[in-house]
N, C-alpha and C positions, 0 to 999 in steps of 0.2 A: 504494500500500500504506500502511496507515494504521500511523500508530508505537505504539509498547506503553503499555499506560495503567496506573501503579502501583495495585493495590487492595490494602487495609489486608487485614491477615489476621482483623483484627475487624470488618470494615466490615457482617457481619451481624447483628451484636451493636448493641441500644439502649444498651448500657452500656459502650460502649468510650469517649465522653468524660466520662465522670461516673457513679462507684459509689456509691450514696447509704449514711449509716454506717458508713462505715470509719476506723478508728482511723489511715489515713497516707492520705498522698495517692498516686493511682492514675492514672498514664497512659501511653499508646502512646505513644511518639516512633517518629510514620512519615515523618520528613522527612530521615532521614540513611542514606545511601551507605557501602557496606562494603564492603572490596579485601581477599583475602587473600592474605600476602606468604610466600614460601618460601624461604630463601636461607642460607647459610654466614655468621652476624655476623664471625666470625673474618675473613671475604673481604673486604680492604679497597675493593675494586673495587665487588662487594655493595652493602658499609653504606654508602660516598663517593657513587656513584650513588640511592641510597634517601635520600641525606640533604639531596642536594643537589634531587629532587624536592620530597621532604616540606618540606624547611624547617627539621628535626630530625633528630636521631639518632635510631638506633632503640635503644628500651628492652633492655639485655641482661640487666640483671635479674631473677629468674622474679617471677611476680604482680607485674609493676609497668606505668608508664603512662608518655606522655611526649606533650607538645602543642605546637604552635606555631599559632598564629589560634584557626582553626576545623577544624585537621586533629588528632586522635590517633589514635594508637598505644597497642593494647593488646597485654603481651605473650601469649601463648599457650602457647608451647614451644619448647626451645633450638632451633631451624630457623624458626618459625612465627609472624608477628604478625599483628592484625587493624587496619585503616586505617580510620576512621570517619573521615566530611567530610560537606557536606548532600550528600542526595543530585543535585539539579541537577549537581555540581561531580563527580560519579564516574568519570562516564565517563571525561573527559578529564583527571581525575587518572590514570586504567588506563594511560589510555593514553600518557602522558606518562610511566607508570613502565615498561612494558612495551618503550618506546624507549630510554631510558637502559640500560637492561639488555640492552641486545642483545647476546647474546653473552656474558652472566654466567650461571652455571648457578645458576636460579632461575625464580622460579613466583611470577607476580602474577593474580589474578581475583577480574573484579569480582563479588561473592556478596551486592550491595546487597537484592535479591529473595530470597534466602537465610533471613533470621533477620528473626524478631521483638523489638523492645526496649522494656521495659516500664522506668516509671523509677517509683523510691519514694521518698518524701520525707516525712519527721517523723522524731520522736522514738524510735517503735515501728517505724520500717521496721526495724531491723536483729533486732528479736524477732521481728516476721512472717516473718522471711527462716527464722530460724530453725527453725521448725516443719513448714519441709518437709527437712532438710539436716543432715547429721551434721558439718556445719561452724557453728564458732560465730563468729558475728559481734559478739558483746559481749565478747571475750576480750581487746580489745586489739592484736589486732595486726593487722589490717585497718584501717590508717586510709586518711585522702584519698591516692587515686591510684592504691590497691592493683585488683589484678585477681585472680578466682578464681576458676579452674574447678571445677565442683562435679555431681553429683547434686542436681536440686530437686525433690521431690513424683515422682520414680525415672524423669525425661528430664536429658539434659545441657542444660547451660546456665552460663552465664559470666556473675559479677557485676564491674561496674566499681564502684567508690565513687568519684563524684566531692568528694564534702564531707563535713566529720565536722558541722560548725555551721552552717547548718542540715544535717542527712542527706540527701545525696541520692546516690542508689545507681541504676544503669542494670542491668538483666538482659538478655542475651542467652539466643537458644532460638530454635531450629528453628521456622519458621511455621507448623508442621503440627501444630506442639503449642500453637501459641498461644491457643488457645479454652480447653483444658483447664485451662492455666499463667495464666487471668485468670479461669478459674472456681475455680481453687485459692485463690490470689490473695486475692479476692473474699471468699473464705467465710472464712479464715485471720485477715484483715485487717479484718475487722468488730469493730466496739467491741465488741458480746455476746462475743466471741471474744479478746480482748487477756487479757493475763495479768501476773505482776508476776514480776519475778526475784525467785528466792530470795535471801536475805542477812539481816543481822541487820535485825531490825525493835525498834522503841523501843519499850522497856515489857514485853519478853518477855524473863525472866531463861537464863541459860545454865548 
């Protein structure tokens, strides 16, 4: 029996490594692995076995992040985080956490196959973001590390910001939506299509 061969959710797509005129930079990250974790933070037994896996606490914070190497943790919801690592390393991160646990009331699965991750980088990712989302992302309080689950262009999906200098922002989203969420993307994110924030401009009196 032959074993599972990963295909990108845009691998139909010419334009999945290169969107020509776009005001940020646009690409898949299809090389990382994603566990999702259920458990009681409060359960000492829990977070000591999750932490002693990961390498890390887990983030109790809401919208927040937490990393050790190449493994993070995004939070989710007071029960729920998401474990990104490469993919190669999933499995047997699963299952390495699915042992520790034995016997703690809790829910680990690997959902690597699950979601699509688009990452944005420049200046203008956080105004591209904005134009599908009644979330603002130039208000300040989304900096590095933050996590945010949102409405984007009206599919769920989840942004991480990894950096404020240079920006660079990871979107999570369902891979069934993933063609529509890179043709949104796509058309949103095109320099014809950038736009300036409001504020005071020099030379116009008040």
């Amino acid at each position: 029996m032959s074993d599972p061969v990963f295909r990108s959710a845009l691998a139909h797509r010419n334009d999945r490594n290169s969107v020509p005129g776009l005001s940020i930079g646009l690409t898949e990250i299809s090389d990382r692995g994603m566990i999702d974790l259920r458990g009681a933070a409060s359960d000492k037994k829990f977070a000591g076995a999750v932490k002693d896996v990961l390498g890390v606490a887990l983030c109790t914070k809401p919208r927040s992040s937490a990393s050790a190497g190449d493994i993070t943790v995004l939070w989710l919801s007071i029960d729920q985080w998401l474990i990104t690592c490469p993919r190669s390393a999933a499995s047997d991160l699963h299952g390495r956490l699915v042992k520790a646990l034995d016997g703690i009331h809790s829910l680990a699965v690997d959902v690597s196959d699950m979601r699509a991750i688009f990452r944005l980088e420049g200046d203008n990712a956080r105004v591209v973001l904005n134009k599908g989302t009644s979330v603002d992302f130039t208000d300040g309080t989304l900096g590095a590390g933050s996590v945010r689950r949102l409405r984007y262009a009206e599919i769920a999906a989840a942004v991480h910001v990894i950096s404020d200098a240079p920006c660079v922002m990871d979107m999570y989203l369902f891979r069934s939506y993933a063609d529509y969420a890179w043709s949104y993307l796509s058309k949103t994110a095109a320099k014809a299509s950038e736009v300036k924030l409001f504020g005071v401009q020099v030379g116009i009196g008040v």
